[in-house]
C-alpha positions as CSV (number, residue, x, y, z in Angstrom):
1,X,83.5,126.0,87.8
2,X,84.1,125.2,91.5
3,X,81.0,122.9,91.7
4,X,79.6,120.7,88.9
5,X,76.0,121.6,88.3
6,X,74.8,117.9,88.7
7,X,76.5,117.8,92.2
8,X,74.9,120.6,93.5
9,X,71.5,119.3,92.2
10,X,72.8,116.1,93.8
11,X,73.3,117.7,97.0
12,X,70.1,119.3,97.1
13,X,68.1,116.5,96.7
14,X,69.3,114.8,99.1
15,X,69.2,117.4,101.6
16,X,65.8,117.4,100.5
17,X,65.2,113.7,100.8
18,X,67.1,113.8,104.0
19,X,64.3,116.4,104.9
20,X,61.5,114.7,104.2
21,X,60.3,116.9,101.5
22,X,59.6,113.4,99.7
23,X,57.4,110.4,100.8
24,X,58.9,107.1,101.1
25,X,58.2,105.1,97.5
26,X,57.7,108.3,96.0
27,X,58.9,108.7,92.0
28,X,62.0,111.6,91.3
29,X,60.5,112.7,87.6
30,X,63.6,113.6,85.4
31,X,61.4,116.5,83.4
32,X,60.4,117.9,86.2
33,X,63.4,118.0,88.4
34,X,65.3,119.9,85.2
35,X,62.5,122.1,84.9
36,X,63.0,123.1,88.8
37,X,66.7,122.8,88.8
38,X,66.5,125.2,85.1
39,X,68.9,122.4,83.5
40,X,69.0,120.1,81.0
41,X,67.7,116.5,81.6
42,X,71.6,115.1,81.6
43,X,72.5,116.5,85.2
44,X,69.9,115.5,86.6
45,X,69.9,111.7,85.5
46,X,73.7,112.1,86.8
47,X,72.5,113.2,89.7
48,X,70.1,110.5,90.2
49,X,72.5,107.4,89.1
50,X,75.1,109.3,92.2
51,X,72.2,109.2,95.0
52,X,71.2,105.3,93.6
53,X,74.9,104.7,94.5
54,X,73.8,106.4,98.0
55,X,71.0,104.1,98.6
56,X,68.3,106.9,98.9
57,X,67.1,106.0,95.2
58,X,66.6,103.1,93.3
59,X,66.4,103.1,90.1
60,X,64.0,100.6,88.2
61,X,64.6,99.6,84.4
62,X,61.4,101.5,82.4
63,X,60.1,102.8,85.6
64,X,62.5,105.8,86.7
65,X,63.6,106.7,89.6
66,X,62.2,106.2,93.5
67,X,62.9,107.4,96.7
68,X,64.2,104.5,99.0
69,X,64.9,105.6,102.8
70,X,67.2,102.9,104.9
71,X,65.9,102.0,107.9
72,X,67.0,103.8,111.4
73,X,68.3,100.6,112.3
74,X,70.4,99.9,109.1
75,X,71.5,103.7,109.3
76,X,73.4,102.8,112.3
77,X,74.6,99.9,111.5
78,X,76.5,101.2,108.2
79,X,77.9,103.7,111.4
80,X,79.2,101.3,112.9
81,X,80.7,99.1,110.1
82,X,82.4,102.2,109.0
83,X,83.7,103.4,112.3
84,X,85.9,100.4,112.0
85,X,86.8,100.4,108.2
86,X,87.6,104.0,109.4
87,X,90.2,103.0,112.1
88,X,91.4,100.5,109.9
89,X,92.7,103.1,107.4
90,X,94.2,105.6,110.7
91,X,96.1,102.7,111.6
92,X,97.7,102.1,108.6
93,X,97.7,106.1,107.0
94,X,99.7,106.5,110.0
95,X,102.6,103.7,109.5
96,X,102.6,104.8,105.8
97,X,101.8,108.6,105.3
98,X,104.7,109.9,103.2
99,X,105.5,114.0,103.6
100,X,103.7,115.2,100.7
101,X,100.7,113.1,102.3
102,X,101.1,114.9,105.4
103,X,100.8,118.4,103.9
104,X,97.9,117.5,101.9
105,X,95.9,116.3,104.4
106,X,96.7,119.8,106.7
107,X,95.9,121.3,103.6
108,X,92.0,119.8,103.7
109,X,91.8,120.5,107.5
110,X,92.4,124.1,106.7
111,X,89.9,123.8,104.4
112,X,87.5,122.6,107.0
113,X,89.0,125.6,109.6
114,X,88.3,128.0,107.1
115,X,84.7,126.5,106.7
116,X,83.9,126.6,110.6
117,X,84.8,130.3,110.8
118,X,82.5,131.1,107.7
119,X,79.7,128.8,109.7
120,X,79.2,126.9,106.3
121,X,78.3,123.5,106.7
122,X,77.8,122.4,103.2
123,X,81.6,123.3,102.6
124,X,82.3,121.8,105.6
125,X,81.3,118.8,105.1
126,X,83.3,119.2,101.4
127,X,86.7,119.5,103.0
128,X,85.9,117.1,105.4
129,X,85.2,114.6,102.4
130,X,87.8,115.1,100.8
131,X,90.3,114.8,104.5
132,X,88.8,111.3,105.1
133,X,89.3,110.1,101.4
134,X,93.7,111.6,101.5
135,X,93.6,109.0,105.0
136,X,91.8,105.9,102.9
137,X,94.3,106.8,99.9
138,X,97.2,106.8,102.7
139,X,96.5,103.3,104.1
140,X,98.5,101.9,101.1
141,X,95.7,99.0,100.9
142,X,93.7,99.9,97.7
143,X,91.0,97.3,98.8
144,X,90.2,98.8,102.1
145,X,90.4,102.1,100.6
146,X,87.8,100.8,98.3
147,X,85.5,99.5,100.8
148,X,85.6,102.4,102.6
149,X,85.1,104.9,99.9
150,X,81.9,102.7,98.8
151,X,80.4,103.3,102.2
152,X,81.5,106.7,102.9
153,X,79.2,107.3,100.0
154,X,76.3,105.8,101.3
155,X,76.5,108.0,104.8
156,X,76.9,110.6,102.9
157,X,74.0,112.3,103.8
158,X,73.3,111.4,107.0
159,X,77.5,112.4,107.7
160,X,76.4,115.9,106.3
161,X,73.2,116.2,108.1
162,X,74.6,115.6,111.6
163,X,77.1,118.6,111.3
164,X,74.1,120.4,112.1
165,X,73.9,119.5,115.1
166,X,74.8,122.6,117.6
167,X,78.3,123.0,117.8
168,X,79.0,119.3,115.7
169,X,81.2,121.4,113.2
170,X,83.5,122.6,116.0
171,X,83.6,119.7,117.4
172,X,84.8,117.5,114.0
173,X,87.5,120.1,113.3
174,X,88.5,119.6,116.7
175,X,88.9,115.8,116.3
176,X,90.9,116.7,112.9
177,X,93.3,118.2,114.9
178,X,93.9,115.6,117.1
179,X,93.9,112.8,114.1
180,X,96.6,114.9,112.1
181,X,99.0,115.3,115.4
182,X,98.6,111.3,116.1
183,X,99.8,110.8,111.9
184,X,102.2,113.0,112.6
185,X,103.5,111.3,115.3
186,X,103.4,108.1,113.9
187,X,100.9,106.5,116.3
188,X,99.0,103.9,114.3
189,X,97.3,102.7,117.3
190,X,95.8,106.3,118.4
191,X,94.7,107.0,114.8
192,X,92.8,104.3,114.6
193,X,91.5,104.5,118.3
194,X,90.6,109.1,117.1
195,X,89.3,107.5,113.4
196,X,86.9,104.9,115.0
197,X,85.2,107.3,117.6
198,X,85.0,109.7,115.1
199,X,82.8,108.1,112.7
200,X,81.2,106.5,116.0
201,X,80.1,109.9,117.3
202,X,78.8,111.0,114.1
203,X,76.7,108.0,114.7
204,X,75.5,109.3,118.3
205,X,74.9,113.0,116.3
206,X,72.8,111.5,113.8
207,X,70.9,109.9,116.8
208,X,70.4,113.2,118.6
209,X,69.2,115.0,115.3
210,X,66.5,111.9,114.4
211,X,65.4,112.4,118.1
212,X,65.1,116.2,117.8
213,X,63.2,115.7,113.7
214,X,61.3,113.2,115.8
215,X,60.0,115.9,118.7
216,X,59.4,118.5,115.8
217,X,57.3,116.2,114.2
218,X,55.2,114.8,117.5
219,X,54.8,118.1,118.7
């Protein structure tokens, strides 16, 4: 199985959250979400302890489970705290990539090439997970890696809800490209410099989405 069932029920609720489909406060009832999801209660309370560790649910003691959205503000604030953890891991990934590190990380940008030509976001964004996680691993430093990995996981679905901006997905792969050559090269410096504004424009596409979810609703 290519996709465990309680990520894809994880991914769909928060595309859903992420959507507004929910209110803010409002309670995620296990029985019902199996019954919609046609699976067992199990995936679904996975499901619900991975988005807790997200941020977009909280999860009281004999209560259940609520939807918690982070403010605007703090949205872009985690941005710009990971835009430097970010850089930090370019700069080191590229003093200590070894070979085999190399050619697994051009292996999970072809993944993401192969992703833009099929126009499919959600595998996208997969790839792309999985080619900023080979950098953290490559920084040697298991704490930053860490720390980086912990919020990666809480922008997760703002990071996959900006590749929807227009042309966003081109535009990532594009700045893949560049990352890769600079590792390649050895340049800790430009890593870090193509790592930071990365996650920093990411940022500035979440912006422009809220702004156009903003119109939509106003108008």
């Amino acid at each position: 199985m290519t996709e465990r069932t309680a990520d894809r029920i994880r991914e769909e609720l928060e595309q859903s959250i992420i959507g507004g489909a929910f209110a803010d406060g409002e309670r995620l009832d296990e029985v019902s979400l199996s019954e919609q999801f046609n699976v067992s209660r199990t995936p679904v309370r996975e499901a619900l302890h991975a988005l807790s560790a997200s941020g977009l649910v909280e999860q009281l003691p004999r209560r259940g489970a609520f939807v918690r959205y982070p403010s605007f503000r703090r949205t872009i604030e985690m941005f710009e705290v990971m835009a430097e953890l970010e850089g930090m891991c370019g700069r080191l990934a590229a003093r200590r990539m070894t070979d085999s590190g190399i050619v697994a990380i051009e292996k999970a940008m072809q993944g993401c090439e192969a992703a833009h030509l099929a126009g499919d976001t959600d595998q996208y964004y997969r790839e792309n997970e999985t080619f900023h996680h080979l950098i953290y691993a490559a920084s040697g430093n298991t704490f930053l890696s860490g720390e980086a990995s912990k919020l990666h996981r809480r922008l997760r679905p703002f990071r996959r809800l900006q590749l929807r901006v227009r042309n966003r997905m081109r535009q990532s792969l594009n700045e893949h490209r560049d990352i890769v050559e600079a590792i390649r090269s050895g340049d800790a410096d430009l890593t870090g410099r193509l790592m930071h504004d990365h996650v920093a424009i990411q940022g500035e596409k979440f912006n422009d989405l809220m702004a156009s979810y903003d119109e939509a609703r106003a108008g």
